[in-house]
C-alpha positions as CSV (number, residue, x, y, z in Angstrom):
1,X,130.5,63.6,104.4
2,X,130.4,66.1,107.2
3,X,127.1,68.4,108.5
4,X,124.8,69.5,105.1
5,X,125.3,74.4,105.1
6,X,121.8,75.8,104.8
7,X,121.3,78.3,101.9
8,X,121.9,81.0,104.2
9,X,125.3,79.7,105.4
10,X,126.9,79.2,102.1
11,X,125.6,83.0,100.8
12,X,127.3,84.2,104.0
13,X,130.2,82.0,103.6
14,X,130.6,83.8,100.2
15,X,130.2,87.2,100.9
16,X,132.5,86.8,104.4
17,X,135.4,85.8,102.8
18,X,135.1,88.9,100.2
19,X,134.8,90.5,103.5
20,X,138.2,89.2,104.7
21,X,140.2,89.5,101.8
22,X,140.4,93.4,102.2
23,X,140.8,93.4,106.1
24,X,143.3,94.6,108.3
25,X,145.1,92.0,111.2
26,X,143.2,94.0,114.2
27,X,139.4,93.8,112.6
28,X,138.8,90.0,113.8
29,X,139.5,90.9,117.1
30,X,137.8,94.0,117.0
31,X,134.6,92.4,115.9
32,X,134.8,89.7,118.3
33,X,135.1,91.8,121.2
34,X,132.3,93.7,119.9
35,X,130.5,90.8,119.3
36,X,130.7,89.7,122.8
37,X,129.4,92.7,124.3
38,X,126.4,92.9,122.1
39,X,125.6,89.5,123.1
40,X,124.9,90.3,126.3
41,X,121.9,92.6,125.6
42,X,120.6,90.6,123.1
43,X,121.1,92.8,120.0
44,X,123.1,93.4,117.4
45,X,123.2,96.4,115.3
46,X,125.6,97.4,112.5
47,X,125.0,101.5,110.5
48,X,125.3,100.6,106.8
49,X,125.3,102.7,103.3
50,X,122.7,105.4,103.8
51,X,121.6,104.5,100.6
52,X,120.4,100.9,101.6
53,X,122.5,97.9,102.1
54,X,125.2,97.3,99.4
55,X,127.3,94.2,99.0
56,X,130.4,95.9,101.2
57,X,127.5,95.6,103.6
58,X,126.3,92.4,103.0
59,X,130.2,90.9,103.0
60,X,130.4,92.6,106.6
61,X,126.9,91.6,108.0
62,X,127.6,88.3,106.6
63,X,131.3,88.3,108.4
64,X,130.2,89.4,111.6
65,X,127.2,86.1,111.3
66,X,129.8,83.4,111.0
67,X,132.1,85.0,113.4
68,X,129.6,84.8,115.9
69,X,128.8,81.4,114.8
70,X,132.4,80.1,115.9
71,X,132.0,82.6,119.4
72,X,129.0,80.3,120.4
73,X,126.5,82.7,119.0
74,X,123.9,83.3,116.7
75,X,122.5,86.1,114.9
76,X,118.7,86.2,113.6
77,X,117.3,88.0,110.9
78,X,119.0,91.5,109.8
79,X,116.2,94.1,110.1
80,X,117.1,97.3,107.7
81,X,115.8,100.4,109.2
82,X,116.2,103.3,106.5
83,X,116.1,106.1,108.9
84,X,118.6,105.3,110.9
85,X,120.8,103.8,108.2
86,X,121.4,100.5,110.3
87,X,120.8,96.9,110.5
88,X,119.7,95.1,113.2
89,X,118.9,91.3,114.6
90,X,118.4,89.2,117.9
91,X,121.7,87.7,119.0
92,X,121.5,84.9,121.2
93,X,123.8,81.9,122.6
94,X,123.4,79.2,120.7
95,X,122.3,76.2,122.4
96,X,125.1,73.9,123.4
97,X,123.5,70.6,124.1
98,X,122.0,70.3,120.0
């Protein structure tokens, strides 16, 4: 019956596709190109609410994970850094031969 989501997949199913109810036609492009040139460093970093990470930022964060998903991607554990009001997580290929 097709490949079993993981817990994390169907949250971020969820919260993505509040994401993309409310978007413009360019912001899928926009946020693949900027996923590709984050990938080549290695890290991905997104600023979010400055008073911590609401649920417009969890639908985004989520959007951007599953985006990256169907680039070839993947993106690790968001890191919240209160200071500096951003996100951040490893982004790495994902590995083709699994």
């Amino acid at each position: 019956y097709g490949n079993p989501i993981s817990e994390q997949e169907a949250i971020d199913r969820e919260y993505s596709s509040r994401f993309w109810a409310n978007q413009p036609p360019n912001t899928h492009q926009q946020m693949e190109e900027a996923i590709q040139r984050v990938a080549e460093q290695g890290n991905f970093g997104l600023a979010v609410d400055k008073s911590g990470i609401t649920e417009k930022d969890k639908e985004k964060l989520s959007a951007y994970r599953l985006l990256a998903k169907e680039l070839g991607y993947e993106i690790g554990k968001f890191y919240f850094h209160a200071n500096a009001h951003t996100v951040t997580a490893e982004i790495r290929m994902l590995d083709k031969t699994a």
